[in-house]
C-alpha positions in Angstrom: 25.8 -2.0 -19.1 24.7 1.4 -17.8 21.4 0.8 -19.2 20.8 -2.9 -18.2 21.7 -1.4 -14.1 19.4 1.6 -14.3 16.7 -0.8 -15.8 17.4 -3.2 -12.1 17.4 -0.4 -10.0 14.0 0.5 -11.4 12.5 -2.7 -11.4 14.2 -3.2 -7.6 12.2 0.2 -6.8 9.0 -0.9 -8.3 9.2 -4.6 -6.4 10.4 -2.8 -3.0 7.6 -0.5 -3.2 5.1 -3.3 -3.9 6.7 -5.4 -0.9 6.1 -2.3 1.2 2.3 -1.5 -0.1 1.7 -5.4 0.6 2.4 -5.2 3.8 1.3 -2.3 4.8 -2.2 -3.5 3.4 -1.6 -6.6 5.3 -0.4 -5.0 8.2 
C-alpha cells in the first residue's frame, strides 16, 4: 500500500508540474 501511494504522489507531482509548465507557456 505504501508503495502504490508514493507511486500517486509522484505521478500527481509530475501531472501538477505539467499543468503548471502548460500554463505558464500558455500564459
Amino acid at each position: 500500500a505504501k508503495r502504490d501511494a508514493k507511486r500517486g504522489l509522484a505521478s500527481l507531482c509530475i501531472g501538477g508540474g505539467m499543468g503548471v509548465a502548460l500554463a505558464v507557456e500558455r500564459g
